[in-house]
Biopython code that builds the backbone (N, CA, C, O; Angstrom):
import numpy as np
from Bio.PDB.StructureBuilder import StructureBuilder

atoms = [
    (1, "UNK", "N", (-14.977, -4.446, -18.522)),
    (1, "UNK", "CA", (-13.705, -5.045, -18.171)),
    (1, "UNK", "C", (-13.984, -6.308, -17.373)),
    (1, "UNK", "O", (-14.305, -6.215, -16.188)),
    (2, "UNK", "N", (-13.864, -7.584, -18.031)),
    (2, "UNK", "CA", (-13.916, -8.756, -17.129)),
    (2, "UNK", "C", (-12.648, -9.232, -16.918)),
    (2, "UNK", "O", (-12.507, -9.888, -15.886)),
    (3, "UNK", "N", (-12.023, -9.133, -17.373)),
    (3, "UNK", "CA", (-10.686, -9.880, -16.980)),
    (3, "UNK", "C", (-9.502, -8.718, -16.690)),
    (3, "UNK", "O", (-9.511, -7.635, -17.276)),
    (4, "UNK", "N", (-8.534, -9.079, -15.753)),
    (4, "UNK", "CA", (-7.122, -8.419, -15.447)),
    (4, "UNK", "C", (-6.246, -8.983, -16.668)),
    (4, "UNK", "O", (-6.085, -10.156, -17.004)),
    (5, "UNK", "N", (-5.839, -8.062, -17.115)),
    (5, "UNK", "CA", (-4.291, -7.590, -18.085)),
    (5, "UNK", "C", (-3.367, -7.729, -17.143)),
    (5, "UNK", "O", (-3.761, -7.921, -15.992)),
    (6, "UNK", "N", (-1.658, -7.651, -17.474)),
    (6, "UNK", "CA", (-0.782, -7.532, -16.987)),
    (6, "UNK", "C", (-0.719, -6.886, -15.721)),
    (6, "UNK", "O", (-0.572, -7.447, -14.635)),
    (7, "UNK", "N", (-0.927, -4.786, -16.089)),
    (7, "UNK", "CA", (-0.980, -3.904, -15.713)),
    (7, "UNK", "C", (-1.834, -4.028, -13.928)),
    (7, "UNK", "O", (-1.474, -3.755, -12.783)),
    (8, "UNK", "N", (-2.864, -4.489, -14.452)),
    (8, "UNK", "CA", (-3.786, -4.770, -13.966)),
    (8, "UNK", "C", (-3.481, -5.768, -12.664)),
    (8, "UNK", "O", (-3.790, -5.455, -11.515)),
    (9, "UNK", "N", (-2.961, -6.759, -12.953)),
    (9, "UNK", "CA", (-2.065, -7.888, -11.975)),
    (9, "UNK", "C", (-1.108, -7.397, -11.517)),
    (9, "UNK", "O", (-0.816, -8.172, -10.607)),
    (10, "UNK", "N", (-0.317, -6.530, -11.521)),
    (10, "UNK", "CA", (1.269, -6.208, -11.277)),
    (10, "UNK", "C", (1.064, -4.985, -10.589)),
    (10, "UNK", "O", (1.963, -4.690, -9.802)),
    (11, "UNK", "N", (-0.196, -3.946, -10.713)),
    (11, "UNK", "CA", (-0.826, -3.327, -9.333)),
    (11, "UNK", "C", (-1.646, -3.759, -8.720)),
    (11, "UNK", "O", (-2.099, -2.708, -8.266)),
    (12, "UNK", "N", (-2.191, -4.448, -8.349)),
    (12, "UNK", "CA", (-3.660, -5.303, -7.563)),
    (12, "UNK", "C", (-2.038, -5.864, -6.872)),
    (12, "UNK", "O", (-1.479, -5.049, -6.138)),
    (13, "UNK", "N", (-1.489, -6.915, -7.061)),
    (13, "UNK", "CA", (-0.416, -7.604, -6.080)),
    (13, "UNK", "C", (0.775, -7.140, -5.642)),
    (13, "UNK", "O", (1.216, -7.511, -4.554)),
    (14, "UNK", "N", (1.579, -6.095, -6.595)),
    (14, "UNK", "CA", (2.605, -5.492, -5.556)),
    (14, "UNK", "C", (2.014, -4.285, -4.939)),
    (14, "UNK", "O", (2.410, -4.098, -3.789)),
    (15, "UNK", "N", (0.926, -3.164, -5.530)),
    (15, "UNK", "CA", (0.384, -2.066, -4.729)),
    (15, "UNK", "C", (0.247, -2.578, -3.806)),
    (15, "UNK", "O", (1.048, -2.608, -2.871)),
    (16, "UNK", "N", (-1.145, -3.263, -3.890)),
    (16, "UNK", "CA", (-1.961, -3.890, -2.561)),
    (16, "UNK", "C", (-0.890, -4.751, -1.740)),
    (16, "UNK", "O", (-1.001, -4.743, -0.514)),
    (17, "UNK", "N", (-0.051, -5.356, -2.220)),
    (17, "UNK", "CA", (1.230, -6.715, -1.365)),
    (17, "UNK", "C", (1.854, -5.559, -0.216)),
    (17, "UNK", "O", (1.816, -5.652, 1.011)),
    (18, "UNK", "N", (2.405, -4.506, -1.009)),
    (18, "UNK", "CA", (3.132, -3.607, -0.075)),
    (18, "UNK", "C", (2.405, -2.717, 0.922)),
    (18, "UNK", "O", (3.072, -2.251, 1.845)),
    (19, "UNK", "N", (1.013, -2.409, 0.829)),
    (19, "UNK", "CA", (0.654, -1.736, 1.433)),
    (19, "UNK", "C", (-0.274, -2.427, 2.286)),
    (19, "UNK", "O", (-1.112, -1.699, 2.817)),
    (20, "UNK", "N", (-0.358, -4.269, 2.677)),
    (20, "UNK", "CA", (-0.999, -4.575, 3.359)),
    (20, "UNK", "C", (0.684, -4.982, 4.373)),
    (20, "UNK", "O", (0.755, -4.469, 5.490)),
    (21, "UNK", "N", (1.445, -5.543, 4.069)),
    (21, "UNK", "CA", (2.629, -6.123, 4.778)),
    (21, "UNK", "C", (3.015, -4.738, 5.528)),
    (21, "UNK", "O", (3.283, -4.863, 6.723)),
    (22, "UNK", "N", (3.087, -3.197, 4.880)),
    (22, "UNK", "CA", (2.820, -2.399, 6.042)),
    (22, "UNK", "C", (2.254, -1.817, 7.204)),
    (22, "UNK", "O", (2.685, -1.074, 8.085)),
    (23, "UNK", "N", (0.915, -2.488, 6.904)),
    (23, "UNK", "CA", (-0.137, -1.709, 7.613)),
    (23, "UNK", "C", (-0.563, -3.185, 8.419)),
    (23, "UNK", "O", (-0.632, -3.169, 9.648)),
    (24, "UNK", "N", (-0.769, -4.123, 7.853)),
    (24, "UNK", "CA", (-1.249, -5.323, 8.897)),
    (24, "UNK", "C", (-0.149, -6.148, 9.226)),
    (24, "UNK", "O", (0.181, -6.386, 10.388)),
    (25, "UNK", "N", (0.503, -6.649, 8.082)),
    (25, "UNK", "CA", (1.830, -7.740, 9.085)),
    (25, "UNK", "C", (2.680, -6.978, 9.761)),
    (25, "UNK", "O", (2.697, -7.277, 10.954)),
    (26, "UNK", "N", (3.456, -6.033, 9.442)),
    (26, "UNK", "CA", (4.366, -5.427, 10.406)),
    (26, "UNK", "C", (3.515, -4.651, 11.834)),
    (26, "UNK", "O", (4.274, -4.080, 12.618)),
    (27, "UNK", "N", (2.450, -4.631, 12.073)),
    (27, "UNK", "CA", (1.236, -4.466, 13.090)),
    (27, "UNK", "C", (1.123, -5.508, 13.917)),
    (27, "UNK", "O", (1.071, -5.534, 15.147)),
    (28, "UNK", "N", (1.081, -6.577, 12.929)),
    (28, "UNK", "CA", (0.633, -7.821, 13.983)),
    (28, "UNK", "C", (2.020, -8.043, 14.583)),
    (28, "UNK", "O", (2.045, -8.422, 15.754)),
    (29, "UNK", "N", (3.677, -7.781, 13.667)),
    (29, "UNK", "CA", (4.517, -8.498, 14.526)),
    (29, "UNK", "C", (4.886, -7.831, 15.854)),
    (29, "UNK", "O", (5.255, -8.271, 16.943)),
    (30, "UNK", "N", (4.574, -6.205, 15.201)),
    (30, "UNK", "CA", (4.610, -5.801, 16.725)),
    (30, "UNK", "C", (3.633, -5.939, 17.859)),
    (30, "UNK", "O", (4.104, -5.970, 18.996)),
    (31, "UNK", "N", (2.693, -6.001, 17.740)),
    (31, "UNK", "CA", (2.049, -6.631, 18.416)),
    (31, "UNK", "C", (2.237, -7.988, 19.485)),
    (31, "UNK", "O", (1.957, -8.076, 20.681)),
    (32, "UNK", "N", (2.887, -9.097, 18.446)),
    (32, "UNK", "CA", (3.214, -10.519, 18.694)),
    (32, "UNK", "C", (4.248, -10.573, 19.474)),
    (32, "UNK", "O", (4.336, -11.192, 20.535)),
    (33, "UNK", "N", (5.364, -9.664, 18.748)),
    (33, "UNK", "CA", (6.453, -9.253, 19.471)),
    (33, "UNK", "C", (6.685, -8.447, 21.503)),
    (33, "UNK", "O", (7.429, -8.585, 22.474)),
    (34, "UNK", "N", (5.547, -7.703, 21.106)),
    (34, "UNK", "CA", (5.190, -6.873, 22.395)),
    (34, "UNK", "C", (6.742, -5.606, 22.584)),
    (34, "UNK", "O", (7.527, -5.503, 23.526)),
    (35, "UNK", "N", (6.686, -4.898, 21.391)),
    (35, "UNK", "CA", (6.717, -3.953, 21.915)),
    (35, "UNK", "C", (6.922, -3.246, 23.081)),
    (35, "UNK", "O", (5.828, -3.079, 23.621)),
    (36, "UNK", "N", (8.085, -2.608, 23.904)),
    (36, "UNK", "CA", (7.860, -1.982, 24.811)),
    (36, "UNK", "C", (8.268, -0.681, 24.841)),
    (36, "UNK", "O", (9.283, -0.194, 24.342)),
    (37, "UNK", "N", (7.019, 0.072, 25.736)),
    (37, "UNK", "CA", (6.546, 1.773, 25.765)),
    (37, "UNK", "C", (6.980, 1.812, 26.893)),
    (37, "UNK", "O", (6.090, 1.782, 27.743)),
    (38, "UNK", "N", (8.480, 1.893, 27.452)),
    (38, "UNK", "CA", (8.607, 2.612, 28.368)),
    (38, "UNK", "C", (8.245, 4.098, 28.903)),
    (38, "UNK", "O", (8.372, 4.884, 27.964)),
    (39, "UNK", "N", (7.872, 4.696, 29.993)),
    (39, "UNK", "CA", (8.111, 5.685, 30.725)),
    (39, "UNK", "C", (9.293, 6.535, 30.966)),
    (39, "UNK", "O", (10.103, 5.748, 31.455)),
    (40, "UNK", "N", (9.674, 7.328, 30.922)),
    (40, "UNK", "CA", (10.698, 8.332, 31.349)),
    (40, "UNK", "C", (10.440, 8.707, 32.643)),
    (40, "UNK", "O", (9.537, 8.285, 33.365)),
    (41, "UNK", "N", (11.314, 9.555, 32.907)),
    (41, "UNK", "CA", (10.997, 9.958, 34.486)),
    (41, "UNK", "C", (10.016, 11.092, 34.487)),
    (41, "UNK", "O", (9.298, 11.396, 35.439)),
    (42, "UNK", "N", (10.067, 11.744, 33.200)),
    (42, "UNK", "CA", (9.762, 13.140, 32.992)),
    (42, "UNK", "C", (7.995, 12.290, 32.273)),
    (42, "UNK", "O", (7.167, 12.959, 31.654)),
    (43, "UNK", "N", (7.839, 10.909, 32.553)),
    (43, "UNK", "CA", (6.285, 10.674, 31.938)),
    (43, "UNK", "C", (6.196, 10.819, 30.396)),
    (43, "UNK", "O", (5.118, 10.460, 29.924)),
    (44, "UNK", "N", (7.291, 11.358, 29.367)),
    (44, "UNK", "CA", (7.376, 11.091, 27.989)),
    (44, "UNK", "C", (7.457, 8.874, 27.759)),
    (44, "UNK", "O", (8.239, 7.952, 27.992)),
    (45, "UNK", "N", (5.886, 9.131, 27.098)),
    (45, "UNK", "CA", (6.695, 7.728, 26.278)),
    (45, "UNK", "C", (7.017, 7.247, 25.538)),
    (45, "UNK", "O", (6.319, 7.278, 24.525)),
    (46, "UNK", "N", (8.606, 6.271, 25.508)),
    (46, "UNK", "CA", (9.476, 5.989, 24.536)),
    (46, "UNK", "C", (9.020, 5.283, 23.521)),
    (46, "UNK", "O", (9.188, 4.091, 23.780)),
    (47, "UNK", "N", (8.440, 5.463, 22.313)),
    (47, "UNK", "CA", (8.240, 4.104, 20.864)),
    (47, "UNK", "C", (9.481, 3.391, 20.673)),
    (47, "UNK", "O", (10.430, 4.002, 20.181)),
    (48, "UNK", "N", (9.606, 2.069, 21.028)),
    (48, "UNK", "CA", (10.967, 1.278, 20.737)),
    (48, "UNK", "C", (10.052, 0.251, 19.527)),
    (48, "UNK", "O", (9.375, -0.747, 19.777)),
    (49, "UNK", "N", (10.302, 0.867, 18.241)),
    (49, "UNK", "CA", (9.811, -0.346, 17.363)),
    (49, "UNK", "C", (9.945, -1.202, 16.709)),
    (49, "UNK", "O", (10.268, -0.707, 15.630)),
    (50, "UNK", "N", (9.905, -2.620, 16.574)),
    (50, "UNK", "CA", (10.546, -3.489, 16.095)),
    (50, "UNK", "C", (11.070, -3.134, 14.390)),
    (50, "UNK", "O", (12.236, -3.164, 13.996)),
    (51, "UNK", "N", (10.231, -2.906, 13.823)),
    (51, "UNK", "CA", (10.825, -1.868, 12.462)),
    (51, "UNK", "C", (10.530, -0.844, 12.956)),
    (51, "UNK", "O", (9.620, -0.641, 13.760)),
    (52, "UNK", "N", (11.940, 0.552, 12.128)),
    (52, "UNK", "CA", (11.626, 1.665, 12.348)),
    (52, "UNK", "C", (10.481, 2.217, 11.615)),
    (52, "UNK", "O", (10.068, 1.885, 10.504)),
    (53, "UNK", "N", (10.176, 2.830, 12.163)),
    (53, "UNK", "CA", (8.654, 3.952, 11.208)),
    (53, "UNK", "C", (8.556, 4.546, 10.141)),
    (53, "UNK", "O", (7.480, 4.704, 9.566)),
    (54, "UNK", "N", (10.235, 5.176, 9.498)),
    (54, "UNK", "CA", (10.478, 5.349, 8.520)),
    (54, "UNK", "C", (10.044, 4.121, 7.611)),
    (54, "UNK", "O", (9.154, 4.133, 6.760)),
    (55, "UNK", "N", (10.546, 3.469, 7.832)),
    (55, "UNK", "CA", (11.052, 1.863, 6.944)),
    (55, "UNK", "C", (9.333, 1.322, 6.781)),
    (55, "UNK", "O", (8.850, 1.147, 5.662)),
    (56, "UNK", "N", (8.672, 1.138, 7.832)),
    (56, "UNK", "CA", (7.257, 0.873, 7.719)),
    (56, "UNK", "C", (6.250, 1.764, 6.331)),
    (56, "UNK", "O", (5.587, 1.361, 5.375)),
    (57, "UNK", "N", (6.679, 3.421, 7.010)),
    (57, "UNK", "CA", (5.882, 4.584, 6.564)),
    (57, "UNK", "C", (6.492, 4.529, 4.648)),
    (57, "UNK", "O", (5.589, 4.605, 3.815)),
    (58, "UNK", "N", (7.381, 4.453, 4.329)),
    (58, "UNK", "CA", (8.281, 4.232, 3.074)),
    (58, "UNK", "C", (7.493, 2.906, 2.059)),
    (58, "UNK", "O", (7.134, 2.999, 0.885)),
    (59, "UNK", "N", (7.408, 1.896, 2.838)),
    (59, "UNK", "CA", (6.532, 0.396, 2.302)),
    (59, "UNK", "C", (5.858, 0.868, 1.912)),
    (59, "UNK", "O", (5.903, 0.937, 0.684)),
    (60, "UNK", "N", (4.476, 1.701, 2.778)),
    (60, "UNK", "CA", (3.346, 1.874, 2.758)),
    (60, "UNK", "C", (3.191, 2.623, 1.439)),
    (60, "UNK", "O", (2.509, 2.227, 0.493)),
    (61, "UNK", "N", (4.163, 4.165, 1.499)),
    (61, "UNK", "CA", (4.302, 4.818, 0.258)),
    (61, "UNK", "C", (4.701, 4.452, -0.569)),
    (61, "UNK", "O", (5.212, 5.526, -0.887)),
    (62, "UNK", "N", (4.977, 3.831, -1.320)),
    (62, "UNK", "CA", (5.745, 2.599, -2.260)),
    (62, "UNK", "C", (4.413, 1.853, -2.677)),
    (62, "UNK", "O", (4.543, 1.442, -3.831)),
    (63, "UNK", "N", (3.635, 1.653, -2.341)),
    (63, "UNK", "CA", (2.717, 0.804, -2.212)),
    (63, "UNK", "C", (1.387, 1.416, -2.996)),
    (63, "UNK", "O", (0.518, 0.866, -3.673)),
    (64, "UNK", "N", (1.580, 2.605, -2.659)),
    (64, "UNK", "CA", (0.010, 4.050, -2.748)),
    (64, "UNK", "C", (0.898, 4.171, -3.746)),
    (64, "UNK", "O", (0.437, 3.492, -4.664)),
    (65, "UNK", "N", (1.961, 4.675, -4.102)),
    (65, "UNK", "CA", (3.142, 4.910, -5.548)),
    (65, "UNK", "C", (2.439, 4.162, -6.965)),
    (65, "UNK", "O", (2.263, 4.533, -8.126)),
    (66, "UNK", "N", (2.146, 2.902, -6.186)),
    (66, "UNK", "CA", (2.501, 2.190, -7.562)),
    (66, "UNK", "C", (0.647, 2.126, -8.081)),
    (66, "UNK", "O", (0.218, 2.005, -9.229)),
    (67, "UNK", "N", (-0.060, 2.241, -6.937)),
    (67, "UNK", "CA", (-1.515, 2.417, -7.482)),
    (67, "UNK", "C", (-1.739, 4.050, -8.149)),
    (67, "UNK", "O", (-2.642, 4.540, -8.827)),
    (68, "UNK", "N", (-0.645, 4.517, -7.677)),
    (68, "UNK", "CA", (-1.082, 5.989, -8.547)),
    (68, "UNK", "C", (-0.459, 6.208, -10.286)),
    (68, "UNK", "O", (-0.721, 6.892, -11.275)),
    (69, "UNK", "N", (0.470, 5.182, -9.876)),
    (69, "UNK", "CA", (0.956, 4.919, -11.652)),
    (69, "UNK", "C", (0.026, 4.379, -12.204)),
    (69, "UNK", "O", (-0.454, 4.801, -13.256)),
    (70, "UNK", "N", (-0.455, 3.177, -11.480)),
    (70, "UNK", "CA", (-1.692, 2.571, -12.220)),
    (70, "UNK", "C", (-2.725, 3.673, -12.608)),
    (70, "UNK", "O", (-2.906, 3.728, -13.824)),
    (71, "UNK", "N", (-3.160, 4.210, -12.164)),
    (71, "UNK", "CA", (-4.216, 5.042, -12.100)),
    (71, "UNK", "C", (-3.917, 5.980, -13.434)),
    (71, "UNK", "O", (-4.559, 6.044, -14.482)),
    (72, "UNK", "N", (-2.564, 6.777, -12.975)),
    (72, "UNK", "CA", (-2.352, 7.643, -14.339)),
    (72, "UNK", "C", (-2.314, 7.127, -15.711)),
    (72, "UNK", "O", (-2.700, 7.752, -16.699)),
    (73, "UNK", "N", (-1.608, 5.429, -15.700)),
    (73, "UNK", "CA", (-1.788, 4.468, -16.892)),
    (73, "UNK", "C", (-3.221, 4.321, -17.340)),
    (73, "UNK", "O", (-3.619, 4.488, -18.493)),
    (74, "UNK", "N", (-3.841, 4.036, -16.447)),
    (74, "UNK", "CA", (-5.582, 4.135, -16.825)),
    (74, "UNK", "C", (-5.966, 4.784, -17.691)),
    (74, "UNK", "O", (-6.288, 4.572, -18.860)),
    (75, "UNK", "N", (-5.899, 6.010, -16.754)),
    (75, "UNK", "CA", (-6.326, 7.377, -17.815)),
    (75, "UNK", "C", (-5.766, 7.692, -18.919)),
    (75, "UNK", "O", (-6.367, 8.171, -19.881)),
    (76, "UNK", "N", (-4.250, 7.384, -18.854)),
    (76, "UNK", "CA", (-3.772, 7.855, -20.593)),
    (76, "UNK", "C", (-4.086, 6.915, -21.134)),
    (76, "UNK", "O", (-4.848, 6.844, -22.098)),
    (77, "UNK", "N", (-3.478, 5.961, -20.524)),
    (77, "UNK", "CA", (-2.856, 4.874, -21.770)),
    (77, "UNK", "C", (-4.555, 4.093, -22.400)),
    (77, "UNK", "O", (-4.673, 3.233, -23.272)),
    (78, "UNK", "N", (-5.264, 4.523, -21.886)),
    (78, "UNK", "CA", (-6.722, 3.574, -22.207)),
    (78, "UNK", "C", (-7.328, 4.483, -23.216)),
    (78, "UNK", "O", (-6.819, 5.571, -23.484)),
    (79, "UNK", "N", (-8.453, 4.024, -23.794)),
    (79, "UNK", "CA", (-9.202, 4.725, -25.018)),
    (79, "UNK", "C", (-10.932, 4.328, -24.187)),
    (79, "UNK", "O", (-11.405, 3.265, -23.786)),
    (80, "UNK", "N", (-11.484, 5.773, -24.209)),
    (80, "UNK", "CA", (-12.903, 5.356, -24.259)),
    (80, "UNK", "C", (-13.189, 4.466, -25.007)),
    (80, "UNK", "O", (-12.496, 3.717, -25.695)),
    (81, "UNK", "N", (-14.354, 4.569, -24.843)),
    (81, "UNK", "CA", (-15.410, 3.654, -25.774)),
    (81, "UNK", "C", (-16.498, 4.553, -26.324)),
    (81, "UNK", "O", (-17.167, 5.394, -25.723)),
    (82, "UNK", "N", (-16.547, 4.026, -28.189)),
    (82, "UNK", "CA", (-16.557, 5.335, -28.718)),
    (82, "UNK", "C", (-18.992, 4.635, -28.671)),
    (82, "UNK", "O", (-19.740, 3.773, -28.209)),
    (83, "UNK", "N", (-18.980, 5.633, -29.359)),
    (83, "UNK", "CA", (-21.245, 5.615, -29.613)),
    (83, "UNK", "C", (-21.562, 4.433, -30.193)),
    (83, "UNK", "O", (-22.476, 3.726, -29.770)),
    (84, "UNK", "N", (-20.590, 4.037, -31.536)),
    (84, "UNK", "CA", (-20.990, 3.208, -32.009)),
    (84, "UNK", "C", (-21.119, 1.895, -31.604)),
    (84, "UNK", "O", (-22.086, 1.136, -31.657)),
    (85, "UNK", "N", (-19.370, 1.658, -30.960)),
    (85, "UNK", "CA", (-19.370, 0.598, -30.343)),
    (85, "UNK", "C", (-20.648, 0.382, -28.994)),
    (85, "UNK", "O", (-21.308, -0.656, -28.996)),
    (86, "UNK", "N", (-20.761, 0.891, -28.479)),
    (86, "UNK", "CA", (-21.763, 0.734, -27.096)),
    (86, "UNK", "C", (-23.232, 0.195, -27.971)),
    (86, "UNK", "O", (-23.947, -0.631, -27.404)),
    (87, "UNK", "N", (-23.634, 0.729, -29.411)),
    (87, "UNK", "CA", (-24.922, 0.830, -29.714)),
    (87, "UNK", "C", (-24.967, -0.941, -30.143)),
    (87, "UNK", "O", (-26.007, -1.571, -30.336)),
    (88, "UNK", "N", (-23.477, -1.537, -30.227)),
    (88, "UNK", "CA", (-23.979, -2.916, -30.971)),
    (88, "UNK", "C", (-23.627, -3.934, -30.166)),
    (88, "UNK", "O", (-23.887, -5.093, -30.487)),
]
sb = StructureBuilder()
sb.init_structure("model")
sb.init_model(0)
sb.init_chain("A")
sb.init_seg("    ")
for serial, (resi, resn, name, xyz) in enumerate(atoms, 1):
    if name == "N":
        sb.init_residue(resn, " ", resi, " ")
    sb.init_atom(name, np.array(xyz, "f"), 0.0, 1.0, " ", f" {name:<3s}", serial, name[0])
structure = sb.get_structure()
């Protein structure tokens, strides 16, 4: 396989697109943002997050989703490679 097909392009950039904008940009904005972890009185501390976690955790899965379609497309939808062909 030297070259990307469709299939091939359309999981490599939205799998990988969605599951880096979850895991590193929405990271860095909280980060950038600063986040604050308040204290309670009772010493529990509060997560106030600029996106909720759902909404983050959902991207991420969406993301692993679409590499697992890929994956199952792989396996069906592809054909080995049969003796003969390999021998020439």
């Amino acid at each position: 396989m030297t070259e990307f097909n469709t299939a091939d392009t359309i999981a490599a950039y939205v799998g990988g697109g969605l599951v880096v904008v979850g895991v590193v940009v929405i990271g860095l904005l909280e980060i950038i943002a600063g986040s604050p972890h308040p204290v309670t009185g009772e010493g529990q501390i509060v997560h106030e997050a600029l996106v909720p976690l759902e909404i983050r955790s959902y991207i991420i899965l969406l993301g692993l989703l679409v590499w697992a379609g890929y994956a199952v497309y792989r396996v069906i939808g592809t054909t080995p490679a049969t003796e003969s062909a390999e021998m020439t």
